[in-house]
N, C-alpha and C positions, 0 to 999 in steps of 0.2 A: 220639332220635338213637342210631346203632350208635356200637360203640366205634371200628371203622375210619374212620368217616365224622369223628368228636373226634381220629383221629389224623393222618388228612388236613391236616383244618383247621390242627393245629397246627403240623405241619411244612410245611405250602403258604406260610410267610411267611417273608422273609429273616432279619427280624429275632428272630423265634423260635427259628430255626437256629444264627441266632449267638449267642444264649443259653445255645444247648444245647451251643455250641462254649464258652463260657467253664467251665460247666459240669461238660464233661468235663476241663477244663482244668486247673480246680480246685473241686472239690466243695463244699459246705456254705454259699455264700455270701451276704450278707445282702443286701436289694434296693438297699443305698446300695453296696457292692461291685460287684454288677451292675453298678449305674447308673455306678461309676466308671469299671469296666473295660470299658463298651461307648463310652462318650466316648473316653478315651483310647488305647486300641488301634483301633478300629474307626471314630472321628469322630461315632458318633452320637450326637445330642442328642436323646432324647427325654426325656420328662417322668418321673420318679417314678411319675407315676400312669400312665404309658404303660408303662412295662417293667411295673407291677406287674398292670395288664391280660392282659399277654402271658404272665407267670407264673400268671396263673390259667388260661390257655386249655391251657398247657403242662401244667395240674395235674389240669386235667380231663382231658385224655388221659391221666393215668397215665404224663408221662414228666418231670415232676417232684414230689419229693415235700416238704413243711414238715417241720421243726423247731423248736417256740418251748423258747428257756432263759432266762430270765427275760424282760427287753422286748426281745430280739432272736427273732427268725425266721428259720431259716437254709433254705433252696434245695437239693437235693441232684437231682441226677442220677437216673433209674431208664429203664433204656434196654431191659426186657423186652418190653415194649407193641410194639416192633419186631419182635418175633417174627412178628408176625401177619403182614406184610407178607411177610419172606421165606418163610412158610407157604404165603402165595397163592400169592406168584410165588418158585418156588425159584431158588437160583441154579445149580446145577451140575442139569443137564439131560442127559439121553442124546440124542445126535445122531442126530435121522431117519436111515432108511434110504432110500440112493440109488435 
């Protein structure tokens, strides 16, 4: 698999999104944080092992990265891997000529 096609997949899912939204929210956090703050802001009940699923797909693309300090594991944000995307498709564009 290319790195675009891992970064697809990981932001093609809402629930990924909104990970990536607590994320940038507030950084470093641990998968029971997630799990709190996607319950209660957001209503969703997934499982433990369901965010911690989505944490991996997010980490294979390179838009999350681990920290362990003793038996925690912290989550951190890395939002570079985005580059690629507005590489392809730039945003500010020159306007055809009429």
């Amino acid at each position: 698999m290319d790195a675009d096609h891992d970064l697809f997949k990981a932001i093609g899912d809402a629930t990924r999104r909104t990970i990536l939204d607590e994320l940038a929210d507030r950084d470093g956090q641990t998968l029971f944080e997630i799990c709190g703050r996607l319950a209660m802001k957001h209503g969703l009940a997934s499982s433990r092992q369901a965010i911690s699923q989505h944490l991996a797909v997010l980490e294979q693309a390179g838009l999350v990265h681990t920290r362990r300090q003793g038996r925690y594991k912290f989550h951190h944000l890395d939002t570079s891997p985005l580059r690629s995307i507005v590489a392809r498709w730039p945003i500010e564009r020159e306007e055809p000529n009429p």
